[in-house]
C-alpha positions as CSV (number, residue, x, y, z in Angstrom):
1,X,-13.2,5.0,71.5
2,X,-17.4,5.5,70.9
3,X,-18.7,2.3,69.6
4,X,-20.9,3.0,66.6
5,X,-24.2,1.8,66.4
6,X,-25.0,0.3,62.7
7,X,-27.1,2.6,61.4
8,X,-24.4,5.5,61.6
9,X,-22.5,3.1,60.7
10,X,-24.5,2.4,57.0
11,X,-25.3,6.5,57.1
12,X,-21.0,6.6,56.9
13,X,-21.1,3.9,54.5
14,X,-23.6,5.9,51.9
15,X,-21.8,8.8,52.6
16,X,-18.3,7.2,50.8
17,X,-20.2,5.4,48.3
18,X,-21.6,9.1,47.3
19,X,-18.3,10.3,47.4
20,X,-16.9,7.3,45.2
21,X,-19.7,7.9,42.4
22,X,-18.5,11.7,41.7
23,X,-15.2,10.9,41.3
24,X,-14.1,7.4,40.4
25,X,-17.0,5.7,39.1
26,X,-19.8,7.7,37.6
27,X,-23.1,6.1,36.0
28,X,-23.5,2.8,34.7
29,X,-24.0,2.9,30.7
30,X,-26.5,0.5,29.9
31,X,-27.2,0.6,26.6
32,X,-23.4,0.7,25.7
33,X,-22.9,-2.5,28.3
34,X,-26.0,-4.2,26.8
35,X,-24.9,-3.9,23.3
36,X,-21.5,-5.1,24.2
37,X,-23.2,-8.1,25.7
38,X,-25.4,-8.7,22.5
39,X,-21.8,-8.5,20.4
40,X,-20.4,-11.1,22.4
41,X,-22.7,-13.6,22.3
42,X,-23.3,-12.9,18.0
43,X,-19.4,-13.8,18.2
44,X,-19.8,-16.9,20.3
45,X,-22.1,-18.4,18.4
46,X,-20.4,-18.4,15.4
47,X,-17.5,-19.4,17.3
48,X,-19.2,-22.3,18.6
49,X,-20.5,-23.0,14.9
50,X,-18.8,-26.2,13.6
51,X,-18.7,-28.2,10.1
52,X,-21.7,-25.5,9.0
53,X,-23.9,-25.9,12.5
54,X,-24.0,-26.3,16.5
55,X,-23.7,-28.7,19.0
56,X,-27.0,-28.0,21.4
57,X,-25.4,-30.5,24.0
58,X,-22.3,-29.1,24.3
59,X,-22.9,-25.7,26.8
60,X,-20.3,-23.0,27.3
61,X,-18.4,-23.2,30.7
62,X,-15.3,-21.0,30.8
63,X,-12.3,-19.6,29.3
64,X,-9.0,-20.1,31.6
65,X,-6.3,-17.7,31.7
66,X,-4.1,-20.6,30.1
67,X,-6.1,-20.1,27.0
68,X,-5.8,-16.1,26.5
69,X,-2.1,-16.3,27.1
70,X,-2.1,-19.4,24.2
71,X,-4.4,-17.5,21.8
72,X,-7.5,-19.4,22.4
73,X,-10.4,-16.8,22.5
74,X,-13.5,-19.3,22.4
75,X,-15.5,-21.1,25.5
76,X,-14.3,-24.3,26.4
77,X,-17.4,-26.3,26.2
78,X,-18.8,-29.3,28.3
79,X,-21.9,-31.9,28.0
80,X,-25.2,-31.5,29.3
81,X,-25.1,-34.0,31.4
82,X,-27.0,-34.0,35.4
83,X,-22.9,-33.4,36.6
84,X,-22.1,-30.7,34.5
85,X,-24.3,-28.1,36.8
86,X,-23.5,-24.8,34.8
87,X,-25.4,-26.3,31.7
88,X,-28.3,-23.9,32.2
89,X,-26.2,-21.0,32.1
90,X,-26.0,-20.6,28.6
91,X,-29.5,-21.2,27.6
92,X,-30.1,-18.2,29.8
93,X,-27.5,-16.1,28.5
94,X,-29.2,-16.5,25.3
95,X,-33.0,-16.1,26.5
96,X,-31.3,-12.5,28.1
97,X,-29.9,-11.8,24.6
98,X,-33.4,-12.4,23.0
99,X,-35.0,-10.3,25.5
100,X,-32.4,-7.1,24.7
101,X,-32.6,-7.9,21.0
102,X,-35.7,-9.6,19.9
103,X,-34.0,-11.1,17.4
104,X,-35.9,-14.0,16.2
105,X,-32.0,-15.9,15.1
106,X,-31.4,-15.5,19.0
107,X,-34.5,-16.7,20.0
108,X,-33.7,-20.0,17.8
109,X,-30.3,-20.5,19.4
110,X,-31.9,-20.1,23.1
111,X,-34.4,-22.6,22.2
112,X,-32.3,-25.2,20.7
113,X,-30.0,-25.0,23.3
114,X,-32.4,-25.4,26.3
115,X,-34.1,-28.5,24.6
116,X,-31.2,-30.2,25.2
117,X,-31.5,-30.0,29.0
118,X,-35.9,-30.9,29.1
119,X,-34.4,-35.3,29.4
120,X,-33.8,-34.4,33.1
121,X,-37.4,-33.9,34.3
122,X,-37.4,-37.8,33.8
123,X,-34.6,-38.4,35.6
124,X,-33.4,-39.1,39.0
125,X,-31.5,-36.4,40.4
126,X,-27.4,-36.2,40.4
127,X,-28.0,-33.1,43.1
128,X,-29.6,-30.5,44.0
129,X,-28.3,-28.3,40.9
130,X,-31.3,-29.0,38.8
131,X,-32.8,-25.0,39.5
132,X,-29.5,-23.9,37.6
133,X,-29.6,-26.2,34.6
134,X,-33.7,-26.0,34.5
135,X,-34.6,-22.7,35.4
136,X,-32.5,-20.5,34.4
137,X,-32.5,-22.1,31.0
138,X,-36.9,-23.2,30.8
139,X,-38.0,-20.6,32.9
140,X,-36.6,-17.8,30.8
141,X,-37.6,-19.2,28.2
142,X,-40.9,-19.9,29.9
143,X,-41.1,-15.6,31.0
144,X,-40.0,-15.1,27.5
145,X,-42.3,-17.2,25.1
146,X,-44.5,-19.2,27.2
147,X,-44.8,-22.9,26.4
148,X,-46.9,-25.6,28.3
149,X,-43.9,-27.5,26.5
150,X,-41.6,-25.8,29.3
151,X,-43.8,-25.5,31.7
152,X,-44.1,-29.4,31.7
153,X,-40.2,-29.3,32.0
154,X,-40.4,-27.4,35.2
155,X,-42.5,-28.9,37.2
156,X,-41.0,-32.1,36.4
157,X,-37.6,-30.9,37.6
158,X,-39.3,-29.5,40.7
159,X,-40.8,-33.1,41.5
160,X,-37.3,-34.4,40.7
161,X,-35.3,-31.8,43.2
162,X,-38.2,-32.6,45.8
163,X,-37.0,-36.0,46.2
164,X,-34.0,-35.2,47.8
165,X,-35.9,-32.8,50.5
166,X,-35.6,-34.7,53.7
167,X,-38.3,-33.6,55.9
168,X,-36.5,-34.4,59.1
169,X,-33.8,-32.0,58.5
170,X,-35.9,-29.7,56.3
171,X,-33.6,-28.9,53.8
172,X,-32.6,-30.6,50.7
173,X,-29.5,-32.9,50.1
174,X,-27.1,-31.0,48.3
175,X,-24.2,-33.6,47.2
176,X,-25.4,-37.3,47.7
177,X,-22.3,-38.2,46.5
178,X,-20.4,-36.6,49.6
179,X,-22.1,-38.1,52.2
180,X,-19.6,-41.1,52.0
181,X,-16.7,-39.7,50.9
182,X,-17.2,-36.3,53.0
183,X,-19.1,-38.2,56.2
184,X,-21.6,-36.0,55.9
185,X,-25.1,-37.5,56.3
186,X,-26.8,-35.0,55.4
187,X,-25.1,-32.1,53.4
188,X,-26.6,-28.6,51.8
189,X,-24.5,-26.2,51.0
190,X,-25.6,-22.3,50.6
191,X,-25.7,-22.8,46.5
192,X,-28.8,-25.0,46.6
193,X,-31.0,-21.4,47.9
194,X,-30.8,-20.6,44.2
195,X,-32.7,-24.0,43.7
196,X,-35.6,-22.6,45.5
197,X,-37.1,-20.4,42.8
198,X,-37.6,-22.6,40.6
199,X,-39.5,-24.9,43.7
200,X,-41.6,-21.7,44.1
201,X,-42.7,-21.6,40.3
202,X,-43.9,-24.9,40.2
203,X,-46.0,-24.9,42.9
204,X,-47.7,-22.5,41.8
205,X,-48.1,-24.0,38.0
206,X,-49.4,-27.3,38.9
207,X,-47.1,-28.6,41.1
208,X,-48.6,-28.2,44.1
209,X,-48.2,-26.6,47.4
210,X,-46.1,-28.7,48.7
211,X,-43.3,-27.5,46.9
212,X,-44.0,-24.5,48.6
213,X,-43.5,-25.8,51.6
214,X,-40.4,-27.6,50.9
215,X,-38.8,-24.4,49.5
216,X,-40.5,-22.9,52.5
217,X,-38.9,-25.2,55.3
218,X,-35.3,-25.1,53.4
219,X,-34.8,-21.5,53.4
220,X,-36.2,-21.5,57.4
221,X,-33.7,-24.4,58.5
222,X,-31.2,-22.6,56.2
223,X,-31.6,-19.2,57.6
224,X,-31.6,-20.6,61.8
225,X,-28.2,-23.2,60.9
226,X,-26.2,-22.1,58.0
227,X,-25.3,-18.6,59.4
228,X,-22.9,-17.0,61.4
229,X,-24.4,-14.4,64.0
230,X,-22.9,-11.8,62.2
231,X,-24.8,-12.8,59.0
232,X,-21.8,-14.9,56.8
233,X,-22.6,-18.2,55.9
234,X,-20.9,-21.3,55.9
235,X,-20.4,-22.9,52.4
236,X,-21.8,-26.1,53.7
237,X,-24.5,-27.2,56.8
238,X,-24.1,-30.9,57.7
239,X,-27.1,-32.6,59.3
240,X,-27.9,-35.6,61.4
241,X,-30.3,-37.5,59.3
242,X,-31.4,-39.8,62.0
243,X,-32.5,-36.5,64.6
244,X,-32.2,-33.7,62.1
245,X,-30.1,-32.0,64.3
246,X,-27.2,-29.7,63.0
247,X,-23.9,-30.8,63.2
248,X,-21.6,-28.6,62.0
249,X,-20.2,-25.6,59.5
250,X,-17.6,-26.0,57.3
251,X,-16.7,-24.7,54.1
252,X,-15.6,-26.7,50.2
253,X,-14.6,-24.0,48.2
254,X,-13.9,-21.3,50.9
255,X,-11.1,-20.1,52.5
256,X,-11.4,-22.2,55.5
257,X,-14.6,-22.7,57.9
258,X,-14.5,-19.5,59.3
259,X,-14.2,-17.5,56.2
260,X,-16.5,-15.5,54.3
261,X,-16.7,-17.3,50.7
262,X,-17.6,-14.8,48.5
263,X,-19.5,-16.6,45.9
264,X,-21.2,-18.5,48.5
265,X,-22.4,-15.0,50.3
266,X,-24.3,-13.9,46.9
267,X,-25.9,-17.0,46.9
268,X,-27.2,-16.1,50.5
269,X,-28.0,-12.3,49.8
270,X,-29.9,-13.5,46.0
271,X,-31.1,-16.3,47.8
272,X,-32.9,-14.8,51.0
273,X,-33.7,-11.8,48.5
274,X,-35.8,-14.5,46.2
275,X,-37.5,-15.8,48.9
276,X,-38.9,-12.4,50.5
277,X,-40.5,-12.3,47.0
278,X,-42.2,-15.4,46.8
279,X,-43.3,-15.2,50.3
280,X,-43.9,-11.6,51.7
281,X,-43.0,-13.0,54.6
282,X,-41.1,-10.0,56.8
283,X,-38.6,-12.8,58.4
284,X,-37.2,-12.9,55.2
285,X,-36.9,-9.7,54.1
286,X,-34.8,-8.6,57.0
287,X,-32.6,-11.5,56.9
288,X,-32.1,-10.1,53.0
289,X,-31.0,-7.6,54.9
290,X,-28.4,-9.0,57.2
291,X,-26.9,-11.1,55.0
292,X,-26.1,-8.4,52.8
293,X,-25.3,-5.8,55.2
294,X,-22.4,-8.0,56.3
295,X,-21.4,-8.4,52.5
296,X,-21.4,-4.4,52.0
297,X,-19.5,-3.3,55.3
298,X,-17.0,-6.1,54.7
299,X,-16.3,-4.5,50.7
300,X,-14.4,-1.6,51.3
301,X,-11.9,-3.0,53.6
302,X,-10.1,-5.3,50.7
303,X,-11.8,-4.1,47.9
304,X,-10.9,-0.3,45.8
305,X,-13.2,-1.3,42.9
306,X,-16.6,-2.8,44.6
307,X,-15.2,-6.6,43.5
308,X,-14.6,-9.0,46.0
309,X,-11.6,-11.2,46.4
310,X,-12.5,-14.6,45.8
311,X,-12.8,-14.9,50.0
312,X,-13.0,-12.1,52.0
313,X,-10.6,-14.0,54.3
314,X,-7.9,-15.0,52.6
315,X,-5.0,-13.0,54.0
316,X,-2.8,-13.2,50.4
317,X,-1.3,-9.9,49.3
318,X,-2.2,-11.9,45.8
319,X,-5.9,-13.1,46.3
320,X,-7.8,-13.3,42.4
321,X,-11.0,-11.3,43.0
322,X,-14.4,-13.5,42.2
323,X,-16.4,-11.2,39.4
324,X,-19.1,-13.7,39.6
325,X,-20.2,-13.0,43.1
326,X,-20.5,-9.2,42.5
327,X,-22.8,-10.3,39.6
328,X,-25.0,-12.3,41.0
329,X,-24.9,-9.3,44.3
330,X,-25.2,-6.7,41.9
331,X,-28.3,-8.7,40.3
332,X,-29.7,-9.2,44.0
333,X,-29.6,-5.8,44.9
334,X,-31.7,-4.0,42.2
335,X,-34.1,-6.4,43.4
336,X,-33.8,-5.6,47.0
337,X,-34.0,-1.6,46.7
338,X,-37.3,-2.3,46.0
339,X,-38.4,-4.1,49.2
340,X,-37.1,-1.9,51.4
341,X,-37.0,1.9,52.9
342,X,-36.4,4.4,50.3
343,X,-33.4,5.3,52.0
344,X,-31.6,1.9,52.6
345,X,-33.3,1.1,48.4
346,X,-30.8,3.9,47.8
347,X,-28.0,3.1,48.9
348,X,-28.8,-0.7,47.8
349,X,-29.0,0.3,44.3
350,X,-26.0,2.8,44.8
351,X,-24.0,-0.4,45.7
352,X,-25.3,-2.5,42.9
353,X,-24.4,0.7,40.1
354,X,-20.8,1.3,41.4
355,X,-20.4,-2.4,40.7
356,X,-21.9,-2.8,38.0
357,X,-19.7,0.2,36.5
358,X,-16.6,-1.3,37.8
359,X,-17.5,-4.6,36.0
360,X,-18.3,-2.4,32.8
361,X,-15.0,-0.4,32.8
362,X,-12.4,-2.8,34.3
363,X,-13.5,-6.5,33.8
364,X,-15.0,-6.9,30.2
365,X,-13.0,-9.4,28.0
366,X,-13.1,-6.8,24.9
367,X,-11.8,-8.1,21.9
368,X,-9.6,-10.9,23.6
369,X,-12.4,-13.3,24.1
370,X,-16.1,-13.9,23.5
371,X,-17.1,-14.0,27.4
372,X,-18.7,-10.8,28.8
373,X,-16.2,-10.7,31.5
374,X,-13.0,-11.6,32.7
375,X,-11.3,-12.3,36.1
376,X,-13.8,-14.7,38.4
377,X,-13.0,-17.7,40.5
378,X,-14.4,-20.8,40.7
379,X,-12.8,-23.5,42.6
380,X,-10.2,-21.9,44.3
381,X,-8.9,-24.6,47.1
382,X,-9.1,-27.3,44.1
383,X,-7.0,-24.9,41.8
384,X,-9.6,-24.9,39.2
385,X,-10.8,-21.6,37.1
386,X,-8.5,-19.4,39.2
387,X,-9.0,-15.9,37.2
388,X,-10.9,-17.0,34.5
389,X,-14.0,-15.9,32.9
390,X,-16.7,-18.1,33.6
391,X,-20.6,-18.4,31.9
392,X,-22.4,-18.0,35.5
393,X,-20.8,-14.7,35.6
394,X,-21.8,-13.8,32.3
395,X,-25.3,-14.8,33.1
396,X,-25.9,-12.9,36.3
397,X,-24.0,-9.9,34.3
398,X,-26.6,-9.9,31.8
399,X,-29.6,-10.4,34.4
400,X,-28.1,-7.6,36.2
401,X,-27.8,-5.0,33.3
402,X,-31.7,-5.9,32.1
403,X,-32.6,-5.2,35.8
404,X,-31.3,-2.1,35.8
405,X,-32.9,-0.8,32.8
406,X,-36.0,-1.9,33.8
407,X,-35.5,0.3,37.0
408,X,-34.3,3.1,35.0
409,X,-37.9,3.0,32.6
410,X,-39.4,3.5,35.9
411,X,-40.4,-0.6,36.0
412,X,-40.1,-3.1,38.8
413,X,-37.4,-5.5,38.3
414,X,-38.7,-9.5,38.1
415,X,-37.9,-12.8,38.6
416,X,-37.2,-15.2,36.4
417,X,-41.0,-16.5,36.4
C-alpha cells in the first residue's frame, strides 16, 4: 500500500471537511449563538442574585449531571481563593458579554466580579494558574475599558507567576505542591502555556523584558521536552532541578502517559498559537502547526461531530466527549488561519466553523440550565465533572463566537491584550 505523504494527506482531509459542511453541518449562526450566550448569562445572574444582591467572591464553576437529573439548573459556585484556579473564568464570561452587548448593567457585574480577584497581585503564588484567574478576568477588562487600576493588577500577577520560573530548567513550576507528594522536583504541566500571555502583556506595560524572556524560554523548553515526535503532548514534564535536565512524561488527568489528553492538546495548539503572536518568531508558528495538525487528523477517527472524547485514547465504547477542548481549539484556530497560507487558513477556519456549529446545534444547555453548554470533562481519572458543563468552556465558547464575527466583518481576530 502507497504511503501518503502529509500534505495529500491534509488535501484529503479538506476535501471531507467540504463534504461534511454541505450536508451535515452548514454555517455557524452567530448572531443567534451570541444572543443565546447574552440570555444565559442575564439568567445566571439573577440566578446567582441572593437576599436582594451578589456574592463577587463566590465565582461560577460547573453544573454536574447530578444536578440536571435533581432539578438544579444554577452554577455551583466556589471562592476566589489562589486554589480555586477557574475564578477568572467568570469575570471573563462577563467582560465577553459586555463586549457583545454594551450593556452598561453587564459591564457593572464584570467589574465587581473581577475586583474580587486584584488581592492576588500581593500574594505569593499557590501555582502557576494566576494567567487564568488574572488575565482572563483584568485583562479583558483591561482591552475592554482600560484602567491603570488593572493594569497595576497585571503586572503584579506577572511578577508574582515569575517567581516560580526556575531559570535552570526554564520553565515555570506548575504544582509546588506535587513535588513532594508526586516526586516531582520540578513539575509543569501543558496548562501553564496559557499563563504565558498574560507574562507577555506585562512586559510590555511596565514589567519589563524579562518577563519576556521567561515566557520566552518556557514555551522553548516546553516545545523541545513536553512533546511527543508526532506533535501530542504529555500532560506533565518533570525536571531535575539540580541539572535542569528532563526526566520524564507522564500524564494527571489523561488517559495514561501515552495518551493524547484532549484538553491538554488545546492548551498546546492555543498555547503555541499565542506565542507565534507575541513573538513573530517562525519556530513557533510551525510548531502551531504540528501540534494541531496531530489534533485535526486524529478527529475524525473517534469523533462524527468535530468534539473530542475526553482522551483520544481511551479505548471505552462509552468515553464522555470534553466540549471544553474543542472550545478553546475552536478559539485557537480562527486565530491561526490568519498566520498561515491562505490555503491551510482555510481549512483552519473550516475546522474551527464545523465545531463551532456542532457546539451550537448539539451541546447548548437550552432551557435546562444557565451554562452556555453542556457535556465537558474535567477530571476524568479522579471522577470529577465527568459530563458536566463547566465555566472554562463557556468562556472559550464565547471568545470563540466574538472571534468569529470579527473575521466575518472582515477584522483580524485579537488577543486578550
Amino acid at each position: 500500500m502507497k504511503k501518503w505523504s502529509y500534505k495529500w494527506w491534509l488535501v484529503v482531509l479538506c476535501a471531507a471537511w467540504c463534504g461534511r459542511a454541505g450536508v451535515a453541518y452548514g454555517q455557524v449562526d452567530v448572531d443567534r449563538d451570541l444572543a443565546y450566550c447574552h440570555r444565559q448569562v442575564a439568567r445566571a445572574l439573577e440566578g446567582l442574585k441572593k437576599n436582594g444582591g451578589w456574592d463577587y467572591a463566590q465565582m461560577p464553576r460547573n453544573i454536574l449531571a447530578a444536578d440536571l437529573e435533581q432539578g438544579r439548573t444554577q452554577w455551583n459556585c466556589r471562592p476566589a481563593t489562589p486554589e480555586e484556579w477557574c475564578g477568572g473564568f467568570w469575570p471573563g464570561v462577563l467582560w465577553y458579554d459586555y463586549e457583545y452587548s454594551g450593556e452598561a448593567y453587564i459591564g457593572r457585574q464584570a467589574r465587581n466580579y473581577t475586583a474580587s480577584l486584584g488581592y492576588l497581585a500581593d500574594r505569593e503564588p499557590y501555582d502557576h494558574d494566576l494567567g487564568f484567574l488574572v488575565y482572563c478576568s483584568f485583562g479583558n477588562g483591561m482591552r475592554l475599558v482600560p484602567d491603570a487600576a488593572y493594569r497595576d493588577v497585571i503586572v503584579g500577577t506577572a511578577g508574582q507567576l515569575a517567581k516560580l520560573f526556575n531559570p535552570r530548567v526554564g520553565t515555570i513550576l506548575s504544582w509546588p505542591r506535587e513535588v513532594g507528594k508526586q516526586g516531582w522536583p520540578h513539575n509543569t504541566i501543558m496548562d501553564n502555556m496559557m499563563n504565558l500571555e498574560m507574562l507577555f502583556w506585562a512586559s510590555r506595560n511596565g514589567g519589563g523584558k524579562e518577563l519576556y524572556d521567561m515566557a520566552v524560554a518556557h514555551a522553548e523548553t516546553t516545545m523541545e521536552h513536553h512533546f511527543r515526535p508526532d506533535g501530542s503532548c504529555y500532560h506533565v514534564a518533570v525536571y531535575d532541578t539540580v541539572s535542569g535536565d528532563f526526566i520524564k512524561g507522564v500524564t494527571h488527568q489523561g488517559y495514561d502517559d501515552r495518551s493524547m489528553w484532549a484538553r491538554g492538546q488545546s492548551w498546546a495548539i492555543y498555547g503555541y498559537t499565542m506565542v507565534y503572536r507575541e513573538t513573530h518568531d517562525p519556530r513557533f508558528l510551525a510548531f502551531a502547526q504540528k501540534v494541531t495538525d496531530i489534533y485535526l487528523k486524529r478527529l475524525p477517527e473517534r469523533s462524527k461531530d468535530w468534539i473530542p472524547l475526553w482522551d483520544f485514547d481511551d479505548p471505552s465504547a462509552d468515553a464522555p466527549k470534553d466540549a471544553s477542548a474543542a472550545c478553546v481549539v475552536a478559539s485557537a484556530l480562527l486565530e491561526l488561519s490568519g498566520y498561515v497560507a491562505s490555503e491551510k487558513g482555510a481549512q483552519y477556519r473550516a475546522a474551527a466553523e464545523h465545531m463551532l456549529a456542532s457546539l451550537g446545534r448539539s451541546y447548548q444547555s437550552g432551557d435546562r440550565c444557565v451554562s452556555f453548554l453542556l457535556h465537558s470533562t474535567g477530571h476524568h481519572p479522579a471522577g470529577s465533572e465527568i459530563d458536566a458543563s463547566i465555566i472554562y468552556a463557556d468562556y472559550y465558547y464565547y471568545e470563540a463566537l466574538l472571534r468569529l464575527r470579527r473575521l466575518q466583518r472582515g477584522l483580524p481576530v485579537l488577543g486578550i491584550g
